[in-house]
Each structure stands twice: as structure tokens, then as C-alpha cells.
C-alpha positions as a Markdown table, in Angstrom:
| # | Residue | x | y | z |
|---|---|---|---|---|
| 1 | Unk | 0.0 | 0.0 | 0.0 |
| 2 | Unk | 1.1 | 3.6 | -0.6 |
| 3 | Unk | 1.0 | 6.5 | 1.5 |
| 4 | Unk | -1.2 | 9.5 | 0.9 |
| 5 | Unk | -1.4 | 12.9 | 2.9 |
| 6 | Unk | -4.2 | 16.5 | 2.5 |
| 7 | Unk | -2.3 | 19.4 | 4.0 |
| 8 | Unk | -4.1 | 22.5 | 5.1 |
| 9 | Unk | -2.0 | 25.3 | 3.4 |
| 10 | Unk | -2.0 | 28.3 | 5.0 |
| 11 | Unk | -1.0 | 31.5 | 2.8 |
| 12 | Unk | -2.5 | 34.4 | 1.2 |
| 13 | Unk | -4.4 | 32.2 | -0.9 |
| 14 | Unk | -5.2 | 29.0 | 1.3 |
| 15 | Unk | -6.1 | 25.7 | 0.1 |
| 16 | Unk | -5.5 | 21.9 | 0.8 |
| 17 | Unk | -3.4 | 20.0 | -0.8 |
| 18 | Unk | -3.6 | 16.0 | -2.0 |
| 19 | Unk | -0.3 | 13.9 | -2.3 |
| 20 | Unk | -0.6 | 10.7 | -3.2 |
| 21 | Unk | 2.8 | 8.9 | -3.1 |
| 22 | Unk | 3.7 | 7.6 | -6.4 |
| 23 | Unk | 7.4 | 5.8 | -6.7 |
| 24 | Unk | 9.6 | 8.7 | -5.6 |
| 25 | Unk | 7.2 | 11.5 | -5.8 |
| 26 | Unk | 4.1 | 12.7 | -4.4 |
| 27 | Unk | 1.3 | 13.6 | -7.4 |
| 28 | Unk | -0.2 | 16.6 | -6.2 |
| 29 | Unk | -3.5 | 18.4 | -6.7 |
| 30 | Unk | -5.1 | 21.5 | -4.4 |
| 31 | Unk | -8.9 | 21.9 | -3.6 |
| 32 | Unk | -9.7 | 25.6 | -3.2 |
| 33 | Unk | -10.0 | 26.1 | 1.0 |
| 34 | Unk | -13.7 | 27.1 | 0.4 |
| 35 | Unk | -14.9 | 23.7 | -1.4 |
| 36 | Unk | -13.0 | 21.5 | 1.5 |
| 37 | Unk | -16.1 | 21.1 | 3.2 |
| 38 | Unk | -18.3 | 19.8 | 0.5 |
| 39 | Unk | -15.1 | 17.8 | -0.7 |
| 40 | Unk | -15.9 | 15.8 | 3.0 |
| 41 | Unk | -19.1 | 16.0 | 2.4 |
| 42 | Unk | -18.9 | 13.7 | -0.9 |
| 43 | Unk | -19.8 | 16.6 | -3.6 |
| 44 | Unk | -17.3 | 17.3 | -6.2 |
| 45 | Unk | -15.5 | 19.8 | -6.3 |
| 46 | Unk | -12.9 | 21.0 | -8.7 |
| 47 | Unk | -9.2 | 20.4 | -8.3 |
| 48 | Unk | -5.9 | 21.8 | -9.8 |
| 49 | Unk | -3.4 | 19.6 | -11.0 |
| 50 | Unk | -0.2 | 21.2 | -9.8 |
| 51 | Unk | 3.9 | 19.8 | -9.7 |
| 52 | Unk | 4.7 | 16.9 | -8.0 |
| 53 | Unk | 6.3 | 17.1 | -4.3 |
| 54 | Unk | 9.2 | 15.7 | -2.6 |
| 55 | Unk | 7.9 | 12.6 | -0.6 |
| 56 | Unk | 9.4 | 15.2 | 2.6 |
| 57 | Unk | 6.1 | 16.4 | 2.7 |
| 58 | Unk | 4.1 | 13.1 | 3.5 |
| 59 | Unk | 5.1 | 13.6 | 7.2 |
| 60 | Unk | 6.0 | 17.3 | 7.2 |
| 61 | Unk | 4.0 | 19.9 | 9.0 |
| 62 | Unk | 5.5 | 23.6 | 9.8 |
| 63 | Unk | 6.9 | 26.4 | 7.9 |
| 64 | Unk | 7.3 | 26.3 | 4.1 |
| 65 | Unk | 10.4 | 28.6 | 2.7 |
| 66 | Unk | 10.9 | 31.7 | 1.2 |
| 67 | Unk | 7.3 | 33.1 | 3.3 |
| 68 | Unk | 5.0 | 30.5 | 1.6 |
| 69 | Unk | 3.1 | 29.7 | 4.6 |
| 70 | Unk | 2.5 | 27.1 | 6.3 |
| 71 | Unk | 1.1 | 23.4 | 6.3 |
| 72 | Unk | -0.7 | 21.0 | 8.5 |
| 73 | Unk | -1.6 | 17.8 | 8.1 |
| 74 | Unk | -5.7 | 17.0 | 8.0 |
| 75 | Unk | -5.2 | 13.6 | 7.3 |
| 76 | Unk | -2.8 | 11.2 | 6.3 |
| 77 | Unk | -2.7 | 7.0 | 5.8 |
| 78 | Unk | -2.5 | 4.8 | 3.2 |
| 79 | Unk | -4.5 | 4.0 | -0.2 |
| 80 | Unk | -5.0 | 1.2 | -3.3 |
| 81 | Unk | -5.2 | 2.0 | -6.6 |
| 82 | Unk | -9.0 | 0.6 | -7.6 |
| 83 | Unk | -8.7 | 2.0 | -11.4 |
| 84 | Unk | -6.6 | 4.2 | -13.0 |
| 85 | Unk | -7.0 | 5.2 | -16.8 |
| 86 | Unk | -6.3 | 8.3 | -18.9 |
| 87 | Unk | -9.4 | 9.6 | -17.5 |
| 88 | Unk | -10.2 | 8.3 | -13.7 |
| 89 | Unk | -8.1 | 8.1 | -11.2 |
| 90 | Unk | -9.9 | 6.0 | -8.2 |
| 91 | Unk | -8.2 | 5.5 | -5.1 |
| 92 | Unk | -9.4 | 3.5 | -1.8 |
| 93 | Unk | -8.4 | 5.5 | 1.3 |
| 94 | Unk | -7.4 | 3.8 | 4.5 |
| 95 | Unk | -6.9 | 7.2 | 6.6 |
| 96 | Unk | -7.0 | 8.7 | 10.1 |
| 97 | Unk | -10.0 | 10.9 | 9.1 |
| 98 | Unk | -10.9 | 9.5 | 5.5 |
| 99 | Unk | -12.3 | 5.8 | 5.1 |
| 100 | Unk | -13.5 | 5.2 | 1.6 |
| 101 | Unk | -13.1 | 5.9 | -2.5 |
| 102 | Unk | -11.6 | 9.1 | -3.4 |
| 103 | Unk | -12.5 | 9.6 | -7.4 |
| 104 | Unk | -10.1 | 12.3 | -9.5 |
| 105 | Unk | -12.0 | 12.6 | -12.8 |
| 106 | Unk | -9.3 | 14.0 | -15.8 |
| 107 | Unk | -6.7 | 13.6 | -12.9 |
| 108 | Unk | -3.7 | 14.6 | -15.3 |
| 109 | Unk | -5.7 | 17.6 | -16.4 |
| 110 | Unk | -6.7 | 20.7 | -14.7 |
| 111 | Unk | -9.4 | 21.9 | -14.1 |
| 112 | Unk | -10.4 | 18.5 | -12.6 |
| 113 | Unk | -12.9 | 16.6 | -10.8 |
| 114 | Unk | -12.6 | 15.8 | -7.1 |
| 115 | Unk | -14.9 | 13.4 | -4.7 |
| 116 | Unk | -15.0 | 11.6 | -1.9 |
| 117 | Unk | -17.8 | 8.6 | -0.6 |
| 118 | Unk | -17.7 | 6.4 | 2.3 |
């Protein structure tokens, strides 16, 4: 099983991250602060594909450099690939706050789709 981790990122423009660990890298996407609760919820909401992170961050909280902010971890565990194509991406999530299937919808893309079901 693989690791996964949703940091809170606080900055001038705060949102959440996803990292899902993928070999030596963590594929990254952020969820808009403001859409995190109906992303727990189980609506979708939309998600940015953004550069991969250093697998550092999967059990990193504190200070980012050069003023970026800060992040904290909102959950963290471990996940299975149930079907990954050029267009889904479904994940199940073994987590400390998240139990369930996590859909990315276009996940190499962005704008993209982003849910959550128990």
C-alpha cells in the first residue's frame, strides 16, 4: 500500500493540498479552502493539478520557505489504486479521518474533478 497525505495550506491564498505517493514522488492536486467542506461532504469539487512534491512532505508539518506559509496535516494514511485510466483516477483510502473511494475525474488535467464517498 502507498502512502497519501491533505495538507491545510495556510498563505495568502489557502487551500488543501492532496499527495498521493507515487514511486519517488508525491502527485499533487489543491482543492480551493472554500470547497473542502463539501469535498468531505462527498460533492465534487474542482481540483488543480499542480507539480509533483518531494515525498518530505508526507510527514512534514511547519513552515514552508521563502514566506509560503504554512502546512498542517488534516489527514494522512494509506490508499489502493482501484482503477486508474487516462481519465479516472480511483483511489481506496485507509486514513486517520478519510475511510473510503476518493475519485479524480481527468486527474492529469486541470481543471479536474474531485470526490470523496464512504
Amino acid at each position: 500500500m502507498m502512502k497519501y497525505v491533505i495538507h491545510h495550506h495556510v498563505t495568502e491564498c489557502s487551500h488543501y493540498d492532496l499527495m498521493v505517493e507515487e514511486g519517488d514522488t508525491l502527485l499533487t492536486w489543491n482543492i480551493n479552502e472554500d470547497d473542502f467542506d463539501d469535498f468531505l461532504s462527498g460533492l465534487p469539487v474542482t481540483g488543480e493539478r499542480i507539480n509533483d512534491h518531494r515525498k518530505f512532505y508526507l510527514d512534514y508539518s511547519g513552515p514552508i520557505s521563502c514566506g509560503r506559509g504554512t502546512v498542517s496535516s488534516c489527514d494522512s494514511g494509506f490508499y489502493e489504486i482501484k482503477i486508474k485510466n487516462e481519465n479516472i483516477f480511483q483511489l481506496i483510502l485507509q486514513g486517520d479521518r478519510l475511510k473510503g473511494l476518493l475519485t479524480i475525474e481527468n486527474y492529469d488535467n486541470s481543471p479536474c474533478r474531485i470526490w470523496f464517498t464512504n
